[in-house]
N, C-alpha and C positions, 0 to 999 in steps of 0.2 A: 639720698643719704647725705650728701653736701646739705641740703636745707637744714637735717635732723641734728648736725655739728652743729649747723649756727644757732641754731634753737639752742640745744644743749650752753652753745658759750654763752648765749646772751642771761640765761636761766643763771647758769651758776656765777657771772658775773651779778646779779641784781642779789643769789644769794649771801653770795660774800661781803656785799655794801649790808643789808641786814645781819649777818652774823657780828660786822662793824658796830654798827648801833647797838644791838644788845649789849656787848660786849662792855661799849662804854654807859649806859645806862646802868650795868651792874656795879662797874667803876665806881658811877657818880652817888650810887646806894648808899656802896661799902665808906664813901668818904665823909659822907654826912658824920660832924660831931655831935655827940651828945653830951655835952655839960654836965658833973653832977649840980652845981650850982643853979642850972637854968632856971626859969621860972616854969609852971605848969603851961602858961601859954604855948613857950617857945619851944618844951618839949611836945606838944602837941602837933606844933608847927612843922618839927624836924622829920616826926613820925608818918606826917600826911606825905611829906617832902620822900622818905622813903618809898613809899607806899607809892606813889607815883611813878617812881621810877623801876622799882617791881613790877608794878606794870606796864610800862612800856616794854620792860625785858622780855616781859610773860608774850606780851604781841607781838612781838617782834622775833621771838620764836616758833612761836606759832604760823607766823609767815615764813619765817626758813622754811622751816615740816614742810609748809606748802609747795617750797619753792624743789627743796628734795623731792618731794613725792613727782612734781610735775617732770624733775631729771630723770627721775629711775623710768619714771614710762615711756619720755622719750630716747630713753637708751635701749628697750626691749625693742621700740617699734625701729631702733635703727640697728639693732642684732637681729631683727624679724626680716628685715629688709634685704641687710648684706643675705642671707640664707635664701632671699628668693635670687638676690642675683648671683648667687656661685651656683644655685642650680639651674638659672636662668643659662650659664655662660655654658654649664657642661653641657644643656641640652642643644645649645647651638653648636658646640664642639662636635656633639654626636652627628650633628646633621649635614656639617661638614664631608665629616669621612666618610658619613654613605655616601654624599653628594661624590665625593670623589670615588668611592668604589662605585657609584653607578655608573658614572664617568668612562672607567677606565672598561668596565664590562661591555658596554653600549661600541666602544671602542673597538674593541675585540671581537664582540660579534659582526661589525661589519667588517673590518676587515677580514674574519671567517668565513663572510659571503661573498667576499670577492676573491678570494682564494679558490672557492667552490666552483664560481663563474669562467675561472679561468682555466681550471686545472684539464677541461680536455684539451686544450689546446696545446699543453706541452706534449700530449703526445702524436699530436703530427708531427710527421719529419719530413723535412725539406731538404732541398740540395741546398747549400750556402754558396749562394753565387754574389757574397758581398752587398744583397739589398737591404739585408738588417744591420748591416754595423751603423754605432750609432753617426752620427753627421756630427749631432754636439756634442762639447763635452760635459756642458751643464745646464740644465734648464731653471732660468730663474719666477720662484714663485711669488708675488711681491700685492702688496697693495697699492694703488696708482699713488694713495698722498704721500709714500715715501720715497717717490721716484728723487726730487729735489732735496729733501733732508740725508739722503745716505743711494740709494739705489742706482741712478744713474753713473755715480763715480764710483762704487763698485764695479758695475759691469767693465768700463773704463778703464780701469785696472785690470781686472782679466783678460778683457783682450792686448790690454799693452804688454801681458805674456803670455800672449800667445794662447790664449785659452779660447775655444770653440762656445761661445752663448749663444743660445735662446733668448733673446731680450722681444719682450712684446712689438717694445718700440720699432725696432728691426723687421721685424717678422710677420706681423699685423698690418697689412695695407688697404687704404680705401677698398670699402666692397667685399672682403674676405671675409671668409665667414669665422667666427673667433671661436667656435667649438672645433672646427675641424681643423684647424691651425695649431689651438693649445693641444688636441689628441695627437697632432705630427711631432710635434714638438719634445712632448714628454715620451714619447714613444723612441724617437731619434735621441734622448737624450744618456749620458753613461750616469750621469748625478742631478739631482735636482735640489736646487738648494729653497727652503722659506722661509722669508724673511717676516718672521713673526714677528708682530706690532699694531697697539690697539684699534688701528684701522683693518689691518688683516685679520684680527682675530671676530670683527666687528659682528654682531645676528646677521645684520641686511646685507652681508657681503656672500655674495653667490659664485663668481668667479675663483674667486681666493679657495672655496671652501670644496668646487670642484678640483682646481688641482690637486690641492691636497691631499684626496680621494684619490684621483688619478695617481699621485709617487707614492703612495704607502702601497696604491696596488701593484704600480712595478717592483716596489722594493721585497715586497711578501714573496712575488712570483720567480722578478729575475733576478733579484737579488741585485738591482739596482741600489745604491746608497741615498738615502734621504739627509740631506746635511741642515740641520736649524741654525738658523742664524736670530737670537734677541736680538730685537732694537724698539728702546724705550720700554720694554715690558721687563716684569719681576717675575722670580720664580712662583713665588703664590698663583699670579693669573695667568702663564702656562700652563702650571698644573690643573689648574679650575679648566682650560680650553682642551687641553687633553695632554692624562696623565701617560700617554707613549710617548708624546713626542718631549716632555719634563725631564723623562726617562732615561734620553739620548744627550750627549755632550757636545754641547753648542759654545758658538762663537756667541760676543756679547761687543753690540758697539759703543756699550757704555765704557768698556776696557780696552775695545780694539779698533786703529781706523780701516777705512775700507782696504788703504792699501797692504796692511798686514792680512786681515780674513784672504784675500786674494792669493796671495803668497801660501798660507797656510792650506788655500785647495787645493793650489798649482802639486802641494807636493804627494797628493792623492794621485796624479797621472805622473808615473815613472816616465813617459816619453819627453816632459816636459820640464818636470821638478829634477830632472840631471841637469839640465843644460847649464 
């Protein structure tokens, strides 16, 4: 469409220098004197003189038409054009919103299945002899390359109030096995927070995509809180990652530093957020 404008300008600017020229051509017709006195020659002369310049006009109209005819078709084929692209745009529109109702379905049926997976288990009962309370008070979900941009001086903050982490860092020692570590972890955990960002959010990212798995299914079951935290991501590519957790009201460290998110969890544990 950009091309079909400049055609257009270039077209109707070459018309308007020829609608110039005729113009003065009929001018230069209309001025020729005719003498009654002249001689036969010179009225001869006057008359070829006219006649010349008639037709240039006559050409030179004739090239306008041309130069119109070539505008008008290039104006259909850029009204033909815009019509493929608005329905180009809606069709991408459409494909959106299924993309996201597929999204949010896809969504729902797992966590449906882990609801299923889990639901005999609530009805054992046990004596509470204090081995399930949890140990943390939140398990952080994170991607390692935000450990140094924001992650580690969160955690930092937390505990400098006193708040109980899960931090990899902490928790992960030479030799240990990392699956049955992060299932202690989330398991001992009251909240889990993740720190969505386009590394977390990443295809090749398989740890990340287990936990996350792992806290939507304590949250379904025990009613564990799942808390999102943005950083560096927009609300469009949450939603595109999944429309539950979009869904939910999250902290954003493009508005908030680490040390305020910290503060604002603390005041989810009343044992702590009094003091």
């Amino acid at each position: 469409m950009n091309s079909l404008d400049k055609e257009i300008a270039d077209l109707e600017k070459k018309k308007a220098e020829v609608d110039g020229k005729a113009a003065s051509a009929r001018k230069k017709a209309a001025s020729v004197n005719m003498s009654k006195t002249a001689s036969a020659s010179m009225i001869k002369s006057k008359v070829s003189q006219i006649e010349r310049y008639k037709s240039d006009e006559i050409k030179l109209q004739k090239s306008s038409a041309d130069f119109q005819k070539k505008i008008s078709e290039k104006r259909k084929k850029k009204n033909d054009a815009n019509l493929r692209l608005q329905k180009a745009m809606q069709n991408e529109q459409k494909k959106q919103i299924s993309e996201t109702k597929r999204l949010q379905e896809l969504y729902e049926k797992r966590i449906g299945e882990l609801q299923k997976q889990l639901i005999p288990q609530q009805n054992i009962t046990v004596e509470d002899d204090g081995v399930n309370e949890p140990k943390y008070d939140v398990f952080v979900s994170h991607a390692w390359e935000d450990k140094e941009t924001f992650v580690d001086e969160f955690v930092d903050e937390l505990r400098a109030l006193g708040v109980k982490v899960w931090y990899d860092k902490s928790q992960i020692k030479w030799g240990d096995s990392m699956r049955s570590k992060i299932d202690e972890g989330l398991s001992k955990s009251r909240f889990g927070v993740a720190i969505l960002s386009p590394d977390y959010i990443a295809e090749h990212k398989y740890w990340t995509k287990a936990e996350l798995d792992g806290l939507f299914q304590l949250e379904s079951i025990n009613g564990k809180m799942l808390l999102p935290i943005w950083h560096n991501l927009t609300k469009q590519q949450v939603m595109k990652f999944s429309p539950v957790i979009a869904s939910k009201l999250a902290m954003s460290t493009a508005t908030m530093t680490p040390k305020e998110i910290a503060e604002e969890l603390v005041k989810l544990l009343p044992e702590k957020g009094n003091n």
